[in-house]
N, C-alpha and C positions, 0 to 999 in steps of 0.2 A: 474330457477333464484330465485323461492322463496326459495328452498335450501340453495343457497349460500348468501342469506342473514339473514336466521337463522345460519348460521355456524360463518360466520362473528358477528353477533349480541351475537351468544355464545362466541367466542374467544375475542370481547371489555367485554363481562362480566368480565370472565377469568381474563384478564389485567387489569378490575379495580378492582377487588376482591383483587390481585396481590399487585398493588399500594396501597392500602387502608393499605392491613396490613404493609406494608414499611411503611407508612405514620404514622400508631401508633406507632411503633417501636419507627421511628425516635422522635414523639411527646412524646413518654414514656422515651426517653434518655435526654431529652432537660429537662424536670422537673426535673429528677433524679440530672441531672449537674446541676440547676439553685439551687434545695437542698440545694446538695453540697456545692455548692460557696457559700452561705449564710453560712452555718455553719462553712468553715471555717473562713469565716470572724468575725465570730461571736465567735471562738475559738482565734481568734490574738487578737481582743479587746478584751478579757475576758483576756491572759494572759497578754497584756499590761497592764490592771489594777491592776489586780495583782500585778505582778511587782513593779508598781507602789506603791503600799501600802506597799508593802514588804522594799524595799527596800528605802522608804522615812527617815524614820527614821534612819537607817546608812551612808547616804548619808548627812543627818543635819548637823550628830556625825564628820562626816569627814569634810565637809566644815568649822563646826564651829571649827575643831583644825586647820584647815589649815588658817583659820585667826587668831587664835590668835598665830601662827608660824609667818604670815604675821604681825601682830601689835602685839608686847607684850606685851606694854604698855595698851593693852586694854581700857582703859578710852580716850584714844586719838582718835579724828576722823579725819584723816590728808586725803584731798582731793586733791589728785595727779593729778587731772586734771588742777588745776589755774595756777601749775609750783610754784617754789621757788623764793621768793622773796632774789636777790643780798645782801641786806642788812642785812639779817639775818644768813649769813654764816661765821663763826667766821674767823676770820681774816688768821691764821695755815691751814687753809683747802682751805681756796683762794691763798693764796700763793701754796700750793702743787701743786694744780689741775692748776693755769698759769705757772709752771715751768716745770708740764706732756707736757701743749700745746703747750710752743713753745719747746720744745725739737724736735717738729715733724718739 
């Protein structure tokens, strides 16, 4: 019987010697991937910064001709949000646009 419990006490060594190094493994892949993941994260925010600098400046260039495409007038700052006041629509242009409406 004390046989078979040195045989057995060899064969849990065995199994946990076994285990152990799975166990590094799997702990030495787990760092390697947590690495990783950082770095790439660390690679999207570096090139979204980038980006960003790079392309601030032609993006201004573009906005600021697409408004003054939108206002030519430049010196005017006309705020489309309050709506048109009736009263200041020349008289040829109210006539046009209630002859479009009731056409319908």
């Amino acid at each position: 019987m004390d046989e078979e419990i040195k045989n057995l006490l060899k064969k849990n060594l065995e199994a946990s010697e076994e285990s152990l190094k799975i166990l590094k493994k799997i702990h030495r892949d787990v760092r390697w991937r947590r690495l990783f993941g950082f770095a790439k994260f660390a690679v999207v925010i570096a090139l979204l910064v980038f980006s960003y600098i790079t392309l601030e400046p032609l993006l201004a260039n573009i906005i600021d001709t697409y408004q003054k495409v939108l206002n030519p007038a430049g010196s005017q700052n006309v705020n489309l949000n309050v709506g048109i006041n009736p009263d200041t629509i020349p008289s040829g242009l109210k006539n046009l646009i209630d002859g479009f409406l009731n056409q319908r």
